[in-house]
C-alpha positions, 0 to 999 in steps of 0.5 A, a space after each residue: 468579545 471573545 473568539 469563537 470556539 474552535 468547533 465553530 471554525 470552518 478550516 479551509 481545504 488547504 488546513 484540511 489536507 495539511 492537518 491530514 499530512 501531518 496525522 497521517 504521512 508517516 504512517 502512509 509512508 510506512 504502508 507505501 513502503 511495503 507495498 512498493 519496491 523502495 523509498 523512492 517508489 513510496 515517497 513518491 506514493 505518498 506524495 501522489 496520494 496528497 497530492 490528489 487530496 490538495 487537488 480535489 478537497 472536496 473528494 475526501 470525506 469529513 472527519 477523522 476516520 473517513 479522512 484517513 481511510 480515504 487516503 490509505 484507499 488511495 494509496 493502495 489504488 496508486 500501488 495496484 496502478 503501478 503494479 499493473 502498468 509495471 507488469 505489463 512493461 515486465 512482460 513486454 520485456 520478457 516477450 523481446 528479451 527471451 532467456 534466464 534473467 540471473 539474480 546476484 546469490 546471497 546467503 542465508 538471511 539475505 536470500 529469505 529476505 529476497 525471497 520474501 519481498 519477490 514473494 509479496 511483489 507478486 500479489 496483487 496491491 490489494 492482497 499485499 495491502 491486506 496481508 501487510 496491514 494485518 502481519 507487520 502492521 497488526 491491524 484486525 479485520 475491522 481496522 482493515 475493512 474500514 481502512 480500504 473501504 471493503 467488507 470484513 468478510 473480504 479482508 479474511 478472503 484476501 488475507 486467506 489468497 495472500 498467504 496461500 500465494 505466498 506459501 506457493 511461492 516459497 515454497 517454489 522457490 525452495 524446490 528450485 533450489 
């Protein structure tokens, strides 16, 4: 007797979530990456991300597409919580420690650089998701719409509101020089 086919068998929740890991983390690890302020912080992502996948299997949905949509929600609602709560600490910080904070200069390409990533720390973790997930990602609207679980009409909405807040931003950056 043979066995049955592979259609036929059920994995388990914990075959799930690993066959999920390893289709998946690598690429969650480069999202996380951009939208947080190291490795550390999207190592650490990603790991809460499956983390809550081990602890709840059921909550994430069957199949390929809902599986890995669900993660990447996930993420970027761990990204947009730690984005929240460092904010607040920022400004609690500021409210005690009134006065200039000052940054090490860098030339050229390095101060861009700095520019950019302060520029993109700035947006929302929803934005930001949105406008990495389409520029260095290259991602369509679709792609996105379906990986955030929102509607393709506010993935061209965020899109719009990142670039503009980012374009205000550098260019603040630029007169202040």
């Amino acid at each position: 007797m043979s066995a049955p086919p592979a259609s036929l068998v059920q994995e388990t929740p914990e075959e799930r979530v690993g066959r999920l890991f390893l289709a998946h983390h690598q690429r969650l690890y480069r999202l996380a990456l951009r939208l947080s302020s190291g490795s550390d912080d999207a190592r650490d992502l990603v790991q809460e991300t499956f983390l809550r996948a081990a602890r709840r299997p059921g909550s994430v949905p069957a199949g390929e597409p809902g599986g890995e949509a669900w993660l990447v929600r996930v993420l970027v609602n761990l990204a947009r919580d730690r984005h929240r709560r460092r904010a607040v600490r920022e400004r609690a910080q500021a409210w005690l420690r009134p006065g200039p904070t000052t940054t090490a200069s860098h030339e050229g390409a390095a101060i861009a650089a700095d520019q950019v990533r302060e520029a993109l720390a700035r947006l929302s973790p929803r934005r930001r998701a949105v406008l990495v997930m389409a520029e260095l990602e290259e991602l369509g609207t679709l792609e996105i719409a379906r990986l955030l679980g929102i509607a393709q009409a506010s993935v061209r909405w965020h899109r719009a509101q990142a670039r503009r807040a980012l374009a205000r931003h550098l260019a603040a950056a630029v007169e202040t020089k």
